[in-house]
C-alpha positions as CSV (number, residue, x, y, z in Angstrom):
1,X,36.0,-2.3,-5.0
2,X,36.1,-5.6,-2.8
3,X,32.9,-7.5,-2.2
4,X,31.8,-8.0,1.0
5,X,30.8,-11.6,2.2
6,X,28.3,-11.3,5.0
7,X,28.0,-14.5,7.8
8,X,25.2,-15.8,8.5
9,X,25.6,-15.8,12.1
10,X,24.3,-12.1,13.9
11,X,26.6,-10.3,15.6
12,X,26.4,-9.2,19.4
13,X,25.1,-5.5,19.3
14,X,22.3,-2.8,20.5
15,X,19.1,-3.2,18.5
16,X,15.8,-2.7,19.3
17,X,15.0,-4.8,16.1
18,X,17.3,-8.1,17.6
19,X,14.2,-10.3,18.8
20,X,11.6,-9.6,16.4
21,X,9.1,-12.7,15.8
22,X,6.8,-13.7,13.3
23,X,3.6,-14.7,14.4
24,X,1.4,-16.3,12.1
25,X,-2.6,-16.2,12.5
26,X,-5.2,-18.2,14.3
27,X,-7.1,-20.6,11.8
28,X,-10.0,-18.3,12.7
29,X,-8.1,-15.7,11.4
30,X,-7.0,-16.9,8.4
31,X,-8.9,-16.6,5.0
32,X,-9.9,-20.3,3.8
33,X,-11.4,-21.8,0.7
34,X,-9.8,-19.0,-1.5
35,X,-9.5,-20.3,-4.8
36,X,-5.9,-19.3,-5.8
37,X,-4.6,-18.8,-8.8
38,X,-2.9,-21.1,-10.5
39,X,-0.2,-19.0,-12.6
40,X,3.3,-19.3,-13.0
41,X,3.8,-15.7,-13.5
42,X,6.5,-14.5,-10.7
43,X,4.3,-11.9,-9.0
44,X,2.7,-11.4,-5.7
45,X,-1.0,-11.7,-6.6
46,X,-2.1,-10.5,-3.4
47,X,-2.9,-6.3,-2.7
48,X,-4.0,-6.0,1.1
49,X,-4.9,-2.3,2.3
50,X,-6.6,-1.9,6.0
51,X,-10.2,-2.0,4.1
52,X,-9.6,-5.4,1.9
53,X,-7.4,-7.7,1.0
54,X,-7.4,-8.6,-3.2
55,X,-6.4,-11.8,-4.9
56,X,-5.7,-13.4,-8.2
57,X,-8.2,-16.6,-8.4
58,X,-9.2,-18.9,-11.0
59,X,-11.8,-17.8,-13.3
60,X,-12.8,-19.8,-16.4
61,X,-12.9,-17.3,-19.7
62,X,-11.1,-14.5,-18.5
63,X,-9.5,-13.1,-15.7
64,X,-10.6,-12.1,-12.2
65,X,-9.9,-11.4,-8.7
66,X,-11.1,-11.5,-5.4
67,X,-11.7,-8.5,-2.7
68,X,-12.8,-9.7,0.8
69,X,-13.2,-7.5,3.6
70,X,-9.9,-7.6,5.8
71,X,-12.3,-8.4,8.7
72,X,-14.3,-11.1,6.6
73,X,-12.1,-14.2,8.1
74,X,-13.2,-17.9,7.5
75,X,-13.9,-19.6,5.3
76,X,-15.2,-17.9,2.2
77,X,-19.0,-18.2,0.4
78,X,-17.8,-20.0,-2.5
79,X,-20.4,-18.2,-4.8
80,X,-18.5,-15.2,-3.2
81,X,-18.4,-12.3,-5.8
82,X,-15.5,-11.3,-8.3
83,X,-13.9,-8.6,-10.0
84,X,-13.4,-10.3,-13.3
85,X,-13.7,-8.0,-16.4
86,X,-10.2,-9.1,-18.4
87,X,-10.2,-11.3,-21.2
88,X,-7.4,-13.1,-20.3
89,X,-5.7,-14.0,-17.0
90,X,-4.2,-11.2,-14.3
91,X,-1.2,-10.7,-13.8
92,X,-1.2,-8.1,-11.3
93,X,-3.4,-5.7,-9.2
94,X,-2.1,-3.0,-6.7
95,X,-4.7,-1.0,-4.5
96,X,-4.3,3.0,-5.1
97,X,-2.2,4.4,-2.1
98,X,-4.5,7.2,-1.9
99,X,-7.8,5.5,-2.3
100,X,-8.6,2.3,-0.3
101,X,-11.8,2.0,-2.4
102,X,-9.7,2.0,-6.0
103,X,-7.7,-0.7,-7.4
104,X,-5.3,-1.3,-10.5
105,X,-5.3,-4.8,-12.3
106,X,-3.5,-5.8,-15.5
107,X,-4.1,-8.7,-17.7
108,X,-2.7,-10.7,-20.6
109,X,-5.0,-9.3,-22.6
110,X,-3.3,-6.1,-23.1
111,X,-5.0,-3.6,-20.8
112,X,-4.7,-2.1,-17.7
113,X,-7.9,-1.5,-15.6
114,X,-9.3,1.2,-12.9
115,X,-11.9,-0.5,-10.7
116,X,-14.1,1.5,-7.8
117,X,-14.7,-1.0,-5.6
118,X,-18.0,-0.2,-2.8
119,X,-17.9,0.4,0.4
120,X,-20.2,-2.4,1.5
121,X,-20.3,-5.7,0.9
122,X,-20.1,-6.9,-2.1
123,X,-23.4,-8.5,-3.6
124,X,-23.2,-9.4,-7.3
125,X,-20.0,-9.5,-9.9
126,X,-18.0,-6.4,-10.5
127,X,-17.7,-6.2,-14.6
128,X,-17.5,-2.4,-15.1
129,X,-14.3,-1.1,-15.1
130,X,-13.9,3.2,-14.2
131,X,-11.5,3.4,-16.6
132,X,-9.7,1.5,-19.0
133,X,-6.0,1.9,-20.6
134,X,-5.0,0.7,-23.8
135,X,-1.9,1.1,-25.1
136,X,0.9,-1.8,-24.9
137,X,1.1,-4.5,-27.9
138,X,1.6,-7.3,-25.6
139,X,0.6,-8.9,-22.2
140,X,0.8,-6.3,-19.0
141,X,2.8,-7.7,-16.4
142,X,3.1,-5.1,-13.3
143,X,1.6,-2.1,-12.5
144,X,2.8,0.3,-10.0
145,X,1.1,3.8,-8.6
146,X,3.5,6.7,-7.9
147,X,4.5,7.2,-4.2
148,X,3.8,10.8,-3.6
149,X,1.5,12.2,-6.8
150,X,-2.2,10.9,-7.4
151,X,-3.5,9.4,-10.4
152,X,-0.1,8.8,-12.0
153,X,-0.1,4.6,-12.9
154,X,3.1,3.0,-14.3
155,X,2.8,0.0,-16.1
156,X,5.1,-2.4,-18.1
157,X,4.3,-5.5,-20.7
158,X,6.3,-7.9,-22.5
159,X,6.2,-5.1,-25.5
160,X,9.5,-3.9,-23.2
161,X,8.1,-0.6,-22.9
162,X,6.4,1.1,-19.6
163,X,3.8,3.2,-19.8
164,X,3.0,6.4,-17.5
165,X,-0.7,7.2,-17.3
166,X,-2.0,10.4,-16.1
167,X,-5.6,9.4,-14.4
168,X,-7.1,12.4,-13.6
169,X,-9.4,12.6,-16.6
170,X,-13.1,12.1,-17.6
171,X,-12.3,9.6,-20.5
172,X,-13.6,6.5,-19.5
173,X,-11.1,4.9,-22.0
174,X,-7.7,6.1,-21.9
175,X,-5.1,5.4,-24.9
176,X,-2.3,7.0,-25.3
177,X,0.1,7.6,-22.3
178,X,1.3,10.8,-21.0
179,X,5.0,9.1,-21.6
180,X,6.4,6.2,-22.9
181,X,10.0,4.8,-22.2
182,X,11.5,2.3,-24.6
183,X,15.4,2.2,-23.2
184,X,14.7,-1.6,-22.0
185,X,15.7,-4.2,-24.6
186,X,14.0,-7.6,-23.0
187,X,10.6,-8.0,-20.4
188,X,11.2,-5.9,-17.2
189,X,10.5,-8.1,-14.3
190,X,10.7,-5.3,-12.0
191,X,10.1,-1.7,-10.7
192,X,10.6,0.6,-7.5
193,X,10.7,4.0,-6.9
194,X,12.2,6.2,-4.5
195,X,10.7,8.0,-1.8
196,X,9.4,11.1,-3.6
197,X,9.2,9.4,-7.0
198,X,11.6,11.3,-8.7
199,X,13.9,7.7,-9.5
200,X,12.9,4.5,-11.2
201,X,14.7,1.5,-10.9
202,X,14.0,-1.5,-13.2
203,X,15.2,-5.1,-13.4
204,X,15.3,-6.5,-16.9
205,X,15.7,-10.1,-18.0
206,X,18.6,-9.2,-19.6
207,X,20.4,-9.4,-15.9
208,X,20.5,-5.6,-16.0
209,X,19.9,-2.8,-13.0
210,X,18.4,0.0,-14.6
211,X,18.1,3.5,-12.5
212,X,15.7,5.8,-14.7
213,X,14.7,9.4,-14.6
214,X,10.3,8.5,-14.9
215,X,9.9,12.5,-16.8
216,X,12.5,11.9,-19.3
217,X,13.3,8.7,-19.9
218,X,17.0,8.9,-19.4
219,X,18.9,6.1,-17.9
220,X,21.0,7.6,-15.0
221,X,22.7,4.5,-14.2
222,X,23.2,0.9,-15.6
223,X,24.6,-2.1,-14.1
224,X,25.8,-4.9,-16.0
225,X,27.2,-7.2,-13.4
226,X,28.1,-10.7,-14.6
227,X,27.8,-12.5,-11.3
228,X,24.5,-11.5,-10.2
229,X,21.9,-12.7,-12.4
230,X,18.9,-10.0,-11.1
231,X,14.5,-10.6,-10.9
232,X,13.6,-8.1,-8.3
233,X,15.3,-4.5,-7.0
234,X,14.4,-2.4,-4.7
235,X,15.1,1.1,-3.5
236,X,15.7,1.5,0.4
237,X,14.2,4.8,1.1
238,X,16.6,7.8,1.9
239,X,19.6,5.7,1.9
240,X,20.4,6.0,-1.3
241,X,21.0,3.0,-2.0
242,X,19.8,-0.4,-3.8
243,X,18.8,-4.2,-2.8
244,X,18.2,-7.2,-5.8
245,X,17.5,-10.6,-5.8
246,X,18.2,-13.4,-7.6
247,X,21.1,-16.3,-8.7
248,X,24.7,-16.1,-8.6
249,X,26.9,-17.8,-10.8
250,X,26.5,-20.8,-9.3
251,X,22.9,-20.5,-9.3
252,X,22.9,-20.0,-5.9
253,X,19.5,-17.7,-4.5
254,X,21.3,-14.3,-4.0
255,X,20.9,-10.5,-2.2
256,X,23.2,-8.1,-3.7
257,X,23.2,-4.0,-1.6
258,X,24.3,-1.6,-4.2
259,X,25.1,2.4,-4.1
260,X,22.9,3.8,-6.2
261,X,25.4,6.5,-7.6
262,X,27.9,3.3,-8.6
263,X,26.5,0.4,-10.1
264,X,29.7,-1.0,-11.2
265,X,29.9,-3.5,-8.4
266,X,27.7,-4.4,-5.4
267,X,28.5,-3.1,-1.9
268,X,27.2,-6.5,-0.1
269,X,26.6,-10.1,-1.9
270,X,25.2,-12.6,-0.2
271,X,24.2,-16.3,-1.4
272,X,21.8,-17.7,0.6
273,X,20.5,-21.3,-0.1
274,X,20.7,-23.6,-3.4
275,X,16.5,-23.4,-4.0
276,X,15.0,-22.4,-6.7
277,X,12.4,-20.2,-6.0
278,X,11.9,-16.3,-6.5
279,X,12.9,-14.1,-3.7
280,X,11.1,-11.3,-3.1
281,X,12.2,-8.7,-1.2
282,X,10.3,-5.4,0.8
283,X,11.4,-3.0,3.2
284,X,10.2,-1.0,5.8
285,X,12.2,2.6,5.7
286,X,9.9,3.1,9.3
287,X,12.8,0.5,11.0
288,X,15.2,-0.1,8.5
289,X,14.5,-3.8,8.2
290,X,14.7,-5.8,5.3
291,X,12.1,-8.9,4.6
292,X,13.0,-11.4,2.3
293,X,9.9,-14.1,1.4
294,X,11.2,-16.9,-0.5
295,X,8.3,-18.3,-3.3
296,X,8.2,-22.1,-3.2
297,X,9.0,-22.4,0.7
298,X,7.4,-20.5,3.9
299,X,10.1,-18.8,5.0
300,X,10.8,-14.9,5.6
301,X,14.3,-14.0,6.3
302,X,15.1,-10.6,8.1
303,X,17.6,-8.2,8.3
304,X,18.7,-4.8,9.5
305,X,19.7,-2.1,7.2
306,X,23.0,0.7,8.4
307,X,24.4,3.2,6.4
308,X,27.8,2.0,7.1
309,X,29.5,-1.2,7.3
310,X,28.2,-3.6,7.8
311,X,25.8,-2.6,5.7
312,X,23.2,-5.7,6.3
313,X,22.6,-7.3,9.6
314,X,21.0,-10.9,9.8
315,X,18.4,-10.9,12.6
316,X,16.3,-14.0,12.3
317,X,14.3,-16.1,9.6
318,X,10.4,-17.0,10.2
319,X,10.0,-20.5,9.4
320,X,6.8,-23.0,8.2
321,X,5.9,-25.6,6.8
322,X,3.7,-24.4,4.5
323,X,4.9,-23.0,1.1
324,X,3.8,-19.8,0.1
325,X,2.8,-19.1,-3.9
326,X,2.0,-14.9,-3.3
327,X,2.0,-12.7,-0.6
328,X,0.9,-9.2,0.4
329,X,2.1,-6.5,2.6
330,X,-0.6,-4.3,5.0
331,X,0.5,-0.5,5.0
332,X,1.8,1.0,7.8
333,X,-1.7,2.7,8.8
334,X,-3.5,-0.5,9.1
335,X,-1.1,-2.2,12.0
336,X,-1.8,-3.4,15.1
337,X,0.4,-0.8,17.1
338,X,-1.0,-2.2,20.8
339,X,0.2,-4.7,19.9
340,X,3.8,-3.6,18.7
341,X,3.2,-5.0,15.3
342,X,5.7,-3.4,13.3
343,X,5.0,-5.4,9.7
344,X,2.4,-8.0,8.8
345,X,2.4,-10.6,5.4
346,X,-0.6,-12.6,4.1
347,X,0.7,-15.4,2.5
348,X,-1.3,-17.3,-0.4
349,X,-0.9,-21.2,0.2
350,X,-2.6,-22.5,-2.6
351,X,-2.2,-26.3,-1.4
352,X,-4.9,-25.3,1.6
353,X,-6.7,-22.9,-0.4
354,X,-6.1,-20.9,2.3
355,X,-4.6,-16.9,3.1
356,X,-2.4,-16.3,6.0
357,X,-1.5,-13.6,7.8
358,X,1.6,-13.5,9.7
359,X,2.5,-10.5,11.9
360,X,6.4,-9.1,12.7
361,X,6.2,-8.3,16.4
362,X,8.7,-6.4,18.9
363,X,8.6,-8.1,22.1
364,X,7.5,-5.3,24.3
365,X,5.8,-5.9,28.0
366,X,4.0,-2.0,28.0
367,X,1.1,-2.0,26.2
368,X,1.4,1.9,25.8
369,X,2.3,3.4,22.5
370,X,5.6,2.7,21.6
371,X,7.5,5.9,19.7
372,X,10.8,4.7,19.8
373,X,9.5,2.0,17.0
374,X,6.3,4.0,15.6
375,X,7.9,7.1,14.2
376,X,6.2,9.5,11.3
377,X,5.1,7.3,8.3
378,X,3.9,7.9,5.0
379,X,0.1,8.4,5.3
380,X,-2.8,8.4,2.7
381,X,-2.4,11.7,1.3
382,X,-1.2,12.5,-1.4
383,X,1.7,15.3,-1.8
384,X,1.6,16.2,-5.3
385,X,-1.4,16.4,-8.0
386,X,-0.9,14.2,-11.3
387,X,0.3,17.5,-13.1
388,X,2.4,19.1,-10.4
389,X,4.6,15.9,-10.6
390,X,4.6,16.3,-14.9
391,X,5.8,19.7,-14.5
392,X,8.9,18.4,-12.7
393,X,7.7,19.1,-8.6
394,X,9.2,16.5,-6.8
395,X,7.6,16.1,-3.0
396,X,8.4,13.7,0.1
397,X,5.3,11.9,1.2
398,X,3.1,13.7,3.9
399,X,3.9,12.1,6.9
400,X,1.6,10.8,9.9
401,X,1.3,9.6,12.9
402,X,0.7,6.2,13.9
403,X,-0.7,7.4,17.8
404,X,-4.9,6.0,17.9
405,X,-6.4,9.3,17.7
406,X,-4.0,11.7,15.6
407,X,-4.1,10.8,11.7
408,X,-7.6,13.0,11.4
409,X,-5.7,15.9,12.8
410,X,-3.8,15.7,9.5
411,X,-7.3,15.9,7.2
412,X,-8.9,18.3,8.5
413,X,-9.3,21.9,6.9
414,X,-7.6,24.9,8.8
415,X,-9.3,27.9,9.6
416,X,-8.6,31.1,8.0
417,X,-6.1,33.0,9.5
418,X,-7.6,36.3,10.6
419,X,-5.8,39.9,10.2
420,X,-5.4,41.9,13.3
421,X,-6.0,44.9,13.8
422,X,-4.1,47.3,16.5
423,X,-6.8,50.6,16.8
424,X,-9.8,48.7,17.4
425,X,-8.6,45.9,19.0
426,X,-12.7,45.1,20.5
427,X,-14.0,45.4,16.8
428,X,-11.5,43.2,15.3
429,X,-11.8,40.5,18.7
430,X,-16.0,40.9,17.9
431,X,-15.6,40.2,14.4
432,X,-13.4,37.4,14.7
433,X,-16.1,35.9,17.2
434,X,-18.9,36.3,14.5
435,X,-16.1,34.6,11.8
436,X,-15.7,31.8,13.9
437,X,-19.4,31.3,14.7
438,X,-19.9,31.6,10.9
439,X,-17.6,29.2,10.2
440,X,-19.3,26.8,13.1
441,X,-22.3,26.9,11.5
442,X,-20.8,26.4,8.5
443,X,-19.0,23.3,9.5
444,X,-22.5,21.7,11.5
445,X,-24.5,22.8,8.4
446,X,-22.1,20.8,6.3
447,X,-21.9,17.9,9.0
448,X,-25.8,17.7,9.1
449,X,-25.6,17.6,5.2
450,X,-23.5,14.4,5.6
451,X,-25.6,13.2,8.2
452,X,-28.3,13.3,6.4
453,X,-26.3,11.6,2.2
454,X,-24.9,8.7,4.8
455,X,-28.5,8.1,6.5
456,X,-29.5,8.2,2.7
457,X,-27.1,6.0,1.6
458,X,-27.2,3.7,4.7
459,X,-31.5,3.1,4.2
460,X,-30.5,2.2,0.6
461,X,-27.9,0.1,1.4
462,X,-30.6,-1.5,4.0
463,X,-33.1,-1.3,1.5
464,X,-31.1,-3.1,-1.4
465,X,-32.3,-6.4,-1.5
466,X,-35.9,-5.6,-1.1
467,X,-36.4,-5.4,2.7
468,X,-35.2,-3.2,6.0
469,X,-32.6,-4.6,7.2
470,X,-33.4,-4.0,11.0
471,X,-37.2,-5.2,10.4
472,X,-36.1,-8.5,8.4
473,X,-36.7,-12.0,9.5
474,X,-33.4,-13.5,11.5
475,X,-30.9,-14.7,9.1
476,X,-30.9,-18.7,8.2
477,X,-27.9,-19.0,6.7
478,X,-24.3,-18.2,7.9
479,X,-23.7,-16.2,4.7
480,X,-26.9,-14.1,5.9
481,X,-25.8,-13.3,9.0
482,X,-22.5,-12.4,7.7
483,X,-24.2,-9.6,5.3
484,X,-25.7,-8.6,8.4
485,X,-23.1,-8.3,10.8
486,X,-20.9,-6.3,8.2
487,X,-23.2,-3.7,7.4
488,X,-23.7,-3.2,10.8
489,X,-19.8,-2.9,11.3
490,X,-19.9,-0.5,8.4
491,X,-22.0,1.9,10.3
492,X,-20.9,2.1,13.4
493,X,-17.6,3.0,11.9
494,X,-19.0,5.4,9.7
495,X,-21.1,6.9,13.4
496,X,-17.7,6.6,15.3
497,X,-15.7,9.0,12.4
498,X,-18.4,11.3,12.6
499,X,-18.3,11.5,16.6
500,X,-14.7,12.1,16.2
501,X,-14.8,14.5,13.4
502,X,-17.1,16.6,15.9
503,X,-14.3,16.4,18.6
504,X,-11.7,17.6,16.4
505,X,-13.6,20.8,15.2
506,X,-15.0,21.6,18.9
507,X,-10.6,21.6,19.9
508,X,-10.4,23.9,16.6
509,X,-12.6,26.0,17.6
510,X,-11.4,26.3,21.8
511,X,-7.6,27.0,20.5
512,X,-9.1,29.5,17.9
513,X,-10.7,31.4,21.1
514,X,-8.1,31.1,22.7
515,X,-5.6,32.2,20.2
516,X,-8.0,35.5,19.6
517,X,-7.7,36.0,23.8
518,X,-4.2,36.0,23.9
519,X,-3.5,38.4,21.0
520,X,-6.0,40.9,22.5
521,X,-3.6,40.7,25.3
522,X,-0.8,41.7,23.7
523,X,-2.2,44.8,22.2
């Protein structure tokens, strides 16, 4: 099979994708006086989610990490608090994509840790770990949460082994994985699944692609490719097929597209400057674009993914000055989609101490919602239970809706489907009344229940550092007033989800009615 060699200049043709711009935040907007880590490990050391934003920092004695509010911009207390209960330094932490309050970290001391982080603001030094995994012989190095099934952690350490870990138990200490797969034969410096989780692929430092079955064990596919020395693969979604980085012959910084049923050779190579830093690559299966962030430099190159030739478009390359050390990617829930935001980065730039996010825009002059470039995306819920997906069940994730307004259509409870009835056709429309009211006052019984744990929860939360809140002194310091403001953030949100969670059940209910009026009709 020949190798295609892709130019760097784009080609004339329709896409909606051609004149997407990076747009990097105002200073106020940007997160300064983080103290960034100093590690040479080749990992992203950033985990954003649309509650916080997580960061490797410096910690004397151990290892710890930052989580900051993602509307906390500024500069940062530097007393602020940490999560540091490692021994040694970490390596990586991933947020649960199920869970915005739960968070994975791994360390070079061996152990892989499950943190519950609160929903308000932090106040004192998080040291207690939920749940703790020991297993590996050497250092952890990445960590990686399945993509459809909850509570399944995969994790992989300079023993060359990765571990699979089954969450969803009461053990506070958890040691001996639910699988173990020991086909690598040198430190795996990469992982990424497919869209239901049912395919691992792995790039080892022995220049090797790897495409795993995750149940078995089995390698499926190997490629051994001489001129592409490999750090970081990637599956791109449904399209069955793979992207890696890393140095050509020539060493050359490199992105090689390969079918994922032949490994042999790579569909597309392309070299694309003599530096020396890691490439690390992510893509959006939403639009089909392809990011590339070079480590070392502040750029982000773009591209456009097809299924046929050619198979990888150049579109543009943000540019800066400033070189970026980490970065981390905000899910598709937490955009800006007024305004037509398709992707956004927060680079770490340790040189300023500083974290910045830059957002991927499409130039659009309505400010409406925009379909055409928002379609169904993977959403917080999960699709499969941690022992579903060890039985062998492989699911797609459950897909939302990025519209304001419509992703709590998709958690709420359905209502019992009634059985109708075609003698007495007044009984059955009379007891389905009285089943609906039940189930109303059901529903505002439990509502007034959570009314009444969140006013609970919200007087202690006012009441935790010895005083009301609302009846306290004005604050003197800006830290102060930054507790203060937050809190109160926290509970109008909390108020406005209620609010909405009472509009939702009152458009159950009227299409419930309505649904009972027109099959009394029909009979």
């Amino acid at each position: 099979m020949s190798i295609a060699k892709m130019s760097w200049h784009p080609q004339y043709r329709s896409s909606k994708f051609r004149h997407v711009y990076g747009k990097p935040a105002s200073k106020e907007k940007c997160y300064d006086c983080v103290p960034i880590t100093c590690s040479v490990h080749d990992n992203h050391f950033c985990a954003v989610n649309p509650h916080f934003i997580a960061v490797v920092t410096e910690c004397a004695g151990g290892g710890a990490f930052l989580v900051i509010p993602i509307h906390q911009t500024g500069k940062l207390d530097p007393h602020y608090p940490r999560v540091c209960g490692h021994r040694g330094n970490v390596l990586d932490i991933k947020w649960s994509p199920f869970d915005d309050f739960v968070i994975a970290s791994c360390s070079e001391d061996a152990t892989v840790k499950i943190w519950d982080i609160p929903k308000h603001l932090l106040t004192r030094n998080i040291t207690s770990a939920r749940k703790e995994l020991l297993g590996h012989a050497r250092r952890v190095g990445l960590i990686e949460w399945h993509p459809t099934a909850s509570n399944i952690l995969f994790s992989t350490g300079y023993d060359y082994k990765i571990m699979i870990w089954n969450l969803d138990t009461k053990e506070p200490v958890i040691q001996n994985p639910v699988k173990t797969i020991s086909c690598h034969r040198d430190v795996i410096l990469s992982m990424s699944f497919n869209t239901d989780g049912s395919l691992l692929a792995t790039a080892c430092r022995d220049r090797k692609i790897r495409l795993v079955d995750p149940r078995s064990g089995a390698i499926l596919q190997e490629a051994s490719y001489k001129n592409h020395r490999v750090n970081k693969v990637l599956f791109l979604g449904n399209m069955k097929k793979l992207l890696s980085t890393g140095t050509s012959r020539w060493n050359n910084r490199q992105i090689a597209l390969w079918e994922q049923g032949d490994l042999s050779v790579p569909l597309v190579e392309e070299d694309l400057d003599g530096s020396s830093g890691l490439l690390f690559p992510f893509y959006d299966s939403d639009t089909h674009m392809l990011y590339v962030v070079s480590k070392g430099d502040g750029n982000i190159r773009y591209y456009e993914i097809n299924a046929d030739k050619p198979y990888l478009n150049y579109l543009m390359e943000f540019r800066s000055h400033q070189p970026q050390k980490g970065i981390g990617i905000m899910p598709k829930r937490g955009l800006d989609v007024s305004a037509c935001e398709i992707f956004r980065f927060y680079k770490l730039i340790p040189g300023k101490s500083l974290i910045e996010p830059v957002s991927m825009i499409v130039p659009r002059r309505s400010e409406s919602y925009q379909e055409d470039i928002y379609p169904m995306t993977a959403g917080a819920q999960p699709a499969l239970t941690a022992q579903e997906w060890l039985n062998g069940i492989n699911k797609g994730p459950v897909l939302v809706s990025l519209r304001p307004g419509s992703e709590i259509l998709n958690s709420l409870p359905q209502f019992p489907e009634r059985e109708p009835s075609l003698r007495y056709q007044d009984r059955t429309e009379r007891m389905a009344m009285k089943e609906i009211q039940k189930q109303s006052e059901i529903q505002e019984k439990r509502g007034q229940k959570k009314v009444e744990e969140r006013l609970q929860e919200t007087r202690q939360m006012r009441l935790s550092n010895g005083f009301d809140l609302f009846e306290c002194p004005l604050p003197k310091t800006e830290n102060e007033l930054l507790q203060m403001f937050y809190r109160q953030q926290e509970e109008i949100r909390r108020l406005r989800e209620l609010v909405n969670q009472r509009d939702v059940q009152i458009k159950q209910l009227e299409l419930e009615i309505k649904n009972i009026h027109m099959d009394s009709g029909r009979y």
